[in-house]
C-alpha positions as YAML, in Angstrom:
chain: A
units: angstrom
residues:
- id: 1
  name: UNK
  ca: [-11.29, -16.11, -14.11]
- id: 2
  name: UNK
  ca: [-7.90, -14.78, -12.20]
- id: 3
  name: UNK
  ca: [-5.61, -12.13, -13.30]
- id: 4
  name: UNK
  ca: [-4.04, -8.72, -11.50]
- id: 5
  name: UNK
  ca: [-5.24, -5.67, -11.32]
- id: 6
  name: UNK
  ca: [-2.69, -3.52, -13.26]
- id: 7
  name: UNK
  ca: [-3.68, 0.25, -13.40]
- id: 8
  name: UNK
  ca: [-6.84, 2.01, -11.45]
- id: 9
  name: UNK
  ca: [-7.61, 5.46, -11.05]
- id: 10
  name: UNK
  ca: [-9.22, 6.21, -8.06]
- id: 11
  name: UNK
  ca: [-10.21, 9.72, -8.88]
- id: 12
  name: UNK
  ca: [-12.54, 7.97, -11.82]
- id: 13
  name: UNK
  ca: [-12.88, 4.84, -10.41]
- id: 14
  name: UNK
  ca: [-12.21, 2.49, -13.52]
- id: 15
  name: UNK
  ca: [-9.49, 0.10, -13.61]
- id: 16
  name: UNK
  ca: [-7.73, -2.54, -15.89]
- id: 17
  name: UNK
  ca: [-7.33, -6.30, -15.24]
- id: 18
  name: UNK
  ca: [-4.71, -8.19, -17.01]
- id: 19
  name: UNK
  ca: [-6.63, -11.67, -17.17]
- id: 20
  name: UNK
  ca: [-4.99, -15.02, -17.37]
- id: 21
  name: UNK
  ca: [-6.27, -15.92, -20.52]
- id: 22
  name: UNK
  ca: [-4.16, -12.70, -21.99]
- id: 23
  name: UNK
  ca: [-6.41, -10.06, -22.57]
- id: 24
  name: UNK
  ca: [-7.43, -7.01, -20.71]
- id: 25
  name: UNK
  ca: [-10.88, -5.99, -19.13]
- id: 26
  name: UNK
  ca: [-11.77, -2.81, -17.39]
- id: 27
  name: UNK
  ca: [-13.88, -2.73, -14.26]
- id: 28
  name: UNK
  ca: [-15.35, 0.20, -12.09]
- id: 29
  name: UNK
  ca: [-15.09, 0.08, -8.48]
- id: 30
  name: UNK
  ca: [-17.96, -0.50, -6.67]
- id: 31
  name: UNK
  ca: [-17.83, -4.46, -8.97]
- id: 32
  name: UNK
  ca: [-15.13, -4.77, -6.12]
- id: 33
  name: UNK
  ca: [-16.78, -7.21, -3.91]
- id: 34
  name: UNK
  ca: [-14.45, -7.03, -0.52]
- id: 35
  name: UNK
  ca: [-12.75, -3.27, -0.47]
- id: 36
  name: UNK
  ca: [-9.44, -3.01, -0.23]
- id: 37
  name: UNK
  ca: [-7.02, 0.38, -0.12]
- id: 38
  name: UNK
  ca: [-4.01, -0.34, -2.54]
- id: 39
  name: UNK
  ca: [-5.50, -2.41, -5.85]
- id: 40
  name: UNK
  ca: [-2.85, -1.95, -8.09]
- id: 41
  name: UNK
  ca: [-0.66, -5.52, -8.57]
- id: 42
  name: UNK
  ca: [-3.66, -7.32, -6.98]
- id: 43
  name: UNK
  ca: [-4.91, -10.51, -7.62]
- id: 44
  name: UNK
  ca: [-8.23, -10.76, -8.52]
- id: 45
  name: UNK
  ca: [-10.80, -13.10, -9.07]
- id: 46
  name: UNK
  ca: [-13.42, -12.40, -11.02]
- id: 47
  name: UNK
  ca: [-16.42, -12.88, -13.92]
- id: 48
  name: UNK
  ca: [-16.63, -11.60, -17.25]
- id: 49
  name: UNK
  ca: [-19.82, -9.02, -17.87]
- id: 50
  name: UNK
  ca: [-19.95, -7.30, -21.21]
- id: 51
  name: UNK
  ca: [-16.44, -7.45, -22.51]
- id: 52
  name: UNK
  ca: [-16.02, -6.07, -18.13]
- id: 53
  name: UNK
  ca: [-14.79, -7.63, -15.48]
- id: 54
  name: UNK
  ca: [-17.60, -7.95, -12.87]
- id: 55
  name: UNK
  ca: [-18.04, -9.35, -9.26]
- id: 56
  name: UNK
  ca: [-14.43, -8.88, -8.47]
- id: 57
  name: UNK
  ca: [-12.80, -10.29, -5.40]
- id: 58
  name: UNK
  ca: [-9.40, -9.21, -4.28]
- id: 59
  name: UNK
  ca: [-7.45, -12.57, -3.17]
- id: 60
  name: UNK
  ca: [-5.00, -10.54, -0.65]
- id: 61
  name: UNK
  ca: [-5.14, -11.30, 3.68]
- id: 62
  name: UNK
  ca: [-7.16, -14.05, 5.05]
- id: 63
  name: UNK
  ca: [-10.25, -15.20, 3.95]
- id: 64
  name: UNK
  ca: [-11.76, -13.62, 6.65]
- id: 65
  name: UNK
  ca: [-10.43, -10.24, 5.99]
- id: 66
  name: UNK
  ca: [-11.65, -10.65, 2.29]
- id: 67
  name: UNK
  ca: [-14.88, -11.14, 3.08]
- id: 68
  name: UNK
  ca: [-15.40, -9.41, 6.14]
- id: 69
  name: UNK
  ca: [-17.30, -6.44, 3.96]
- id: 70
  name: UNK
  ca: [-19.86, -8.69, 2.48]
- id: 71
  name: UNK
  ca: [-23.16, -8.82, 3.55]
- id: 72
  name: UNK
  ca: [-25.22, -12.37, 3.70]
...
């Protein structure tokens, strides 16, 4: 699912992700597949967990850049 990243505090590490299909899911950092420094107004890609956003990749740079933190 896409949607943006719309509010994150770093100091707790949980965020919110308005999704495209209109509703909002929360996420904690480290589901944040490919690190990046300024998340707010991101777009994401990610799956749904338990009512959370999980296994979240940011879709800013190149594709190598956004997966240049991921181990194979």
């Amino acid at each position: 699912m896409y949607g943006e990243i719309k509010k994150f505090r770093s100091d707790i590490g949980i965020g919110i992700i308005a999704a495209e299909d209109g509703h909002a899911y929360r996420f904690k950092h480290d589901e944040i597949l490919n690190r990046h420094a300024d998340l707010e107004g991101q777009e994401v890609h990610f799956e749904l967990g338990d009512l959370n956003a999980r296994d979240i990749i940011v879709l800013a740079g190149s594709p190598w850049s956004a997966f240049g933190g991921v181990a194979l």
